[in-house]
C-alpha angles and dihedrals in degrees: 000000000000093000086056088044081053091046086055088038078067117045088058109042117095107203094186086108088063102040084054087054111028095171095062086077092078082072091062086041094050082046096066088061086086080070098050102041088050096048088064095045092053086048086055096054091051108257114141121269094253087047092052091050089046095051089040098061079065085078086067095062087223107133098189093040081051086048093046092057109042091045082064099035108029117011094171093059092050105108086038090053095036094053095049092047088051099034082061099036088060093041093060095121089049102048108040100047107072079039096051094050094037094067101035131066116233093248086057083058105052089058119134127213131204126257116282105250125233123274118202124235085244087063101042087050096050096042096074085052101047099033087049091057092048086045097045094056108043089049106021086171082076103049089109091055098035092037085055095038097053090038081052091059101041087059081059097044102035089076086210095083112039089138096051086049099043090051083051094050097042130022097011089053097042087048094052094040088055092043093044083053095057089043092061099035082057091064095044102094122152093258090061104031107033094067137105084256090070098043080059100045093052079048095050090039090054086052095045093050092054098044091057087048097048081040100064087033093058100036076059104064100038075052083065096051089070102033131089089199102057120217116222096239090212088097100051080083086063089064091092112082109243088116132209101007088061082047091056096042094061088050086053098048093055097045093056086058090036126012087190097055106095105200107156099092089052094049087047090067084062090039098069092023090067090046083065093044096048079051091052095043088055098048094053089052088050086047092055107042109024115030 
């Protein structure tokens, strides 16, 4: 089921706004510190290794990569680990503001950035192909989400199977989310789900959470000490993949400074970057602790 979600994810991501800044995509990959910090903190509380791996992909805001990986590492923690990656993912707007405001000035926050360029079809259609075979084999655990992401988009890019994409992105999608819902809500007895595990895990997600959004905020603006073309660090909050509500947010933040300061289409480029970074993250946990 979260391979099929990745294969929707897909077919309706455009990442044109990241080809046309590819540095941008620093910001998705600072985001993902939010995993790995967390992974050592649960490791520090005691959980197992496999356990830890599985709480730490939380950080990524990603509910069917969480799912993916606990489903593999920790199958008993799975209705505890799917309900914190989607309880955050859906309280993005609450969460990365006051983050975001709390570690910029106001005068970070009223950058503009130039207008994306343009990126030919011949690139977006090469770019599945080429950016499957770096991912694959960096993080070979992931092949089955980014395979079926990248083959998503390539439905959509290719111009010859729109059907086939627009079925992906919008009743396929919407059937296996509802059936991936009643799945975990299956596993999530109150043996399992009502423990101090699970009071933990919704803490270290949190935490998780806020880490990968200070992370890409912060990346941002150290980003800005060496560039002559400053980045707005407002979307190094969208480098986590809850896409495209972080996306929004940052869209929402801006404007508030600047109506007139269009940033969605920038934060976009970290948004599914960071889609990219939480697969990865979980394949090299796979890797690590599976194959």
């Amino acid at each position: 089921y979260p391979s099929l979600i990745f294969l929707g994810i897909g077919a309706m991501t455009d990442f044109s706004c990241m080809l046309s800044n590819p540095r941008l995509i620093l910001l998705g990959a600072a985001a993902q510190a939010g995993i790995f910090l967390t992974f050592i903190g649960s490791l520090a509380l005691g959980f197992p290794i496999k356990e830890a791996a599985a709480i730490g992909i939380i950080g990524g805001a990603d509910g069917p990569t969480a799912i993916f990986l606990s489903s593999q590492l920790a199958p008993h923690l799975l209705g505890a680990i799917a309900v914190a990656a989607y309880s955050y993912m859906a309280l993005v707007p609450v969460i990365q503001p006051p983050i975001i405001k709390l570690l910029t000035s106001r005068r970070e926050r009223l950058i503009r950035m130039k207008p994306s360029r343009p990126v030919s079809k011949r690139v977006r259609i090469l770019f599945p192909v080429i950016a499957f075979v770096l991912c694959a084999s960096i993080a070979p655990g992931a092949i089955s989400l980014l395979g079926f992401l990248f083959f998503g988009n390539l439905l959509k890019e290719s111009g010859v199977t729109e059907r086939l994409a627009k079925t992906a992105r919008s009743a396929m999608i919407d059937i296996v989310t509802i059936l991936l819902g009643l799945c975990v809500g299956t596993s999530t007895d109150a043996s399992r789900f009502l423990t101090h595990e699970s009071v933990l895990i919704f803490v270290l997600g949190a935490l998780s959470f806020g880490v990968a959004t200070a992370s890409g905020v912060l990346f941002a603006k150290l980003m800005n000490v060496f560039a002559k073309e400053k980045i707005n660090p407002i979307i190094g909050a969208a480098g986590v993949s809850a896409v495209p509500d972080s996306a929004r947010v940052c869209q929402m933040v801006g404007a508030k400074e600047d109506p007139q300061n269009f940033l969605i289409m920038h934060a976009m480029a970290p948004n599914v970057a960071g889609v990219i970074g939480s697969a990865v993250a979980a394949g090299v946990f796979l890797s690590r602790f599976v194959f």
